[in-house]
Each structure stands twice: as structure tokens, then as C-alpha cells.
C-alpha positions as CSV (number, residue, x, y, z in Angstrom):
1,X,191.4,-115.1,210.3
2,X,188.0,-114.5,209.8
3,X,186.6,-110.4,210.3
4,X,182.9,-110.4,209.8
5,X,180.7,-106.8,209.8
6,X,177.4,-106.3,210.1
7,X,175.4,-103.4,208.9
8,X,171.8,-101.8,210.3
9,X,169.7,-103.1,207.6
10,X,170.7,-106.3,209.0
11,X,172.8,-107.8,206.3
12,X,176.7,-108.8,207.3
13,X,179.8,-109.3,204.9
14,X,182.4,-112.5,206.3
15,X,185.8,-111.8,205.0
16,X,188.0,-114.6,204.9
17,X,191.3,-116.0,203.2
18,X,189.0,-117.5,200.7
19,X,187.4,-114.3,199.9
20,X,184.2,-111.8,200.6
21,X,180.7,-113.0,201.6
22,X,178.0,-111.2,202.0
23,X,174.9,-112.6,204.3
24,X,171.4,-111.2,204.2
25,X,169.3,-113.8,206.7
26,X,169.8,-117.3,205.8
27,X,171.9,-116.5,202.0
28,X,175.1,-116.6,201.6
29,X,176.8,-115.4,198.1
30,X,180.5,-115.1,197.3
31,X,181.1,-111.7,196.0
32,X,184.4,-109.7,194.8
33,X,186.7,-107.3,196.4
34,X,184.6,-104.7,194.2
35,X,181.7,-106.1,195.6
36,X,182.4,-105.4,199.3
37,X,183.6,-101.9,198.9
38,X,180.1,-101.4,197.3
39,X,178.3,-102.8,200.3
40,X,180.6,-100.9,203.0
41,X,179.8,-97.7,201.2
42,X,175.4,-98.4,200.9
43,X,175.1,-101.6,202.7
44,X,171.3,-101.7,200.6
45,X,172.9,-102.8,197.7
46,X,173.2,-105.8,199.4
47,X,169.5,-106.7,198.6
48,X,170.7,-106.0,194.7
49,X,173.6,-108.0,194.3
50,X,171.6,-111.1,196.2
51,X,168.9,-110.8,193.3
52,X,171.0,-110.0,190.4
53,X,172.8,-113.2,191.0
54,X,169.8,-115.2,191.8
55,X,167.3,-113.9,188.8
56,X,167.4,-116.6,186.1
57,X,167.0,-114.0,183.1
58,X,168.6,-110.5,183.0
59,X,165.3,-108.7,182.6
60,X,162.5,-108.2,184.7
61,X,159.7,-110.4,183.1
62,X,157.1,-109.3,184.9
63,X,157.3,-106.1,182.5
64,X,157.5,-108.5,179.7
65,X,153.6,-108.8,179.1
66,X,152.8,-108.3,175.7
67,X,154.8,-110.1,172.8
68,X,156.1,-107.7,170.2
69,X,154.0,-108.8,167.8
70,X,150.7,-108.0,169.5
71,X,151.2,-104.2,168.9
């Protein structure tokens, strides 16, 4: 049986035999049990787990201007 919440920032979390979702418009990302008690507690977080899991490098590169060997 499926129980699905939704929160006032307008994300939502489907929970399902397979496991946790969460949904923030029109993504959809499997997350863990860990996960879910994260969102339930600051549903904003959310927004960060979507991005961490969707960023191709684990640092921001927009920060990343100048090569080290500029300085």
C-alpha cells in the first residue's frame, strides 16, 4: 500500500513496498529510510538531496575560477 505526504514547500515523499521517494514538481528520486526521516523533520532539504544527487562533480564549480597555478 502506497502512503504518500506532502509538505508546504510543495515537495511530497511516496512510500511504497519498494521503498522512499521523494517528489519535488516533476522529479522523482529514490532515497533511503535515512533520507525520509530527514525530509519529515525540514521538508527543505528536499531541494538538497534532489541536487546533491543530480550535480555531476561534488564541488560547486562555479567557485572554481582560477586554476591553482594562476596565484
Amino acid at each position: 500500500m502506497d502512503n504518500f505526504e506532502k509538505f508546504d514547500n510543495g515537495t511530497a515523499v511516496l512510500k511504497n513496498k519498494d521503498g522512499f521517494y521523494v517528489l519535488v514538481g516533476d522529479e522523482k528520486l529514490e532515497i533511503s529510510e535515512c533520507a525520509y526521516e530527514l525530509i519529515r523533520k525540514n521538508p527543505d532539504c528536499a531541494f538538497d538531496i534532489i541536487i546533491d544527487a543530480k550535480r555531476k562533480f561534488p564541488f560547486n564549480t562555479a567557485m572554481d575560477r582560477y586554476s591553482p597555478l594562476e596565484y
